[in-house]
C-alpha positions, -999 to +999 in steps of 0.1 A: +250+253+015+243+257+052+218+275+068+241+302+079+248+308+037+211+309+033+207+336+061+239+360+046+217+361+014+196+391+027+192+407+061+156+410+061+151+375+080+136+371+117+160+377+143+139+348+166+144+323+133+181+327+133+176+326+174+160+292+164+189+278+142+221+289+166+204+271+191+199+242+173+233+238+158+245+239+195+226+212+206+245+191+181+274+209+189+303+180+198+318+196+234+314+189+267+307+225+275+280+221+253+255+228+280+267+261+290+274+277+255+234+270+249+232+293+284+256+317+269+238+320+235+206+324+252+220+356+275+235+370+247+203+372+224+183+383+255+211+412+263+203+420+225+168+426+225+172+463+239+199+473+209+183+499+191+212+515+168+212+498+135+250+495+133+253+480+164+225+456+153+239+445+121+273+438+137+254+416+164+234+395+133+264+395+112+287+377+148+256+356+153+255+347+117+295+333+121+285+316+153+264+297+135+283+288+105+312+277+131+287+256+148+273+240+119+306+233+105+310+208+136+277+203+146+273+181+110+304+161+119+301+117+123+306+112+159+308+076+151+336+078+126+369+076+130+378+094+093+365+132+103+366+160+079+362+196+086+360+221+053+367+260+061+353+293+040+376+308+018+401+275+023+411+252-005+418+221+011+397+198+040+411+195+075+414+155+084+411+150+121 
């Protein structure tokens, strides 16, 4: 289970600690652009601070929350192997790259 799992358990979890993990999982992330998606995360979680309406908020956690399940999904990945798997949600077989 990642962390992303451990965070859709309950929504009563510091928005500065998930904040902390997306950022993580994209310093791992394996891209060339890697670099600016950490600037684009960062300016996205800034323009969120002034959301105040609670539906709007939960829809931000809950795209932040999938960011970082899509991050850590490659983020965890060998970059010294040649035999890569990738294993989706809700998919039944693994993805060989």
């Amino acid at each position: 289970m990642g962390v992303a799992e451990l965070f859709g358990v309950t929504t009563k979890f510091p928005v500065t600690l998930l904040y902390r993990h997306v950022l993580k999982a994209a310093t791992r992330f394996p891209s060339k652009n890697r670099d600016s998606i950490i600037v684009e995360i960062k300016q996205e979680f800034r323009d969120s601070r002034s959301v105040t309406d609670s539906k709007e908020v939960a829809r931000r956690r809950a795209l932040a929350l999938d960011g970082l399940r899509k991050l850590e999904t490659y983020s965890n990945i060998d970059k010294t192997s040649n035999a890569w798997e990738v294993y989706m949600a809700g998919m039944e077989h693994k993805f060989d790259f």
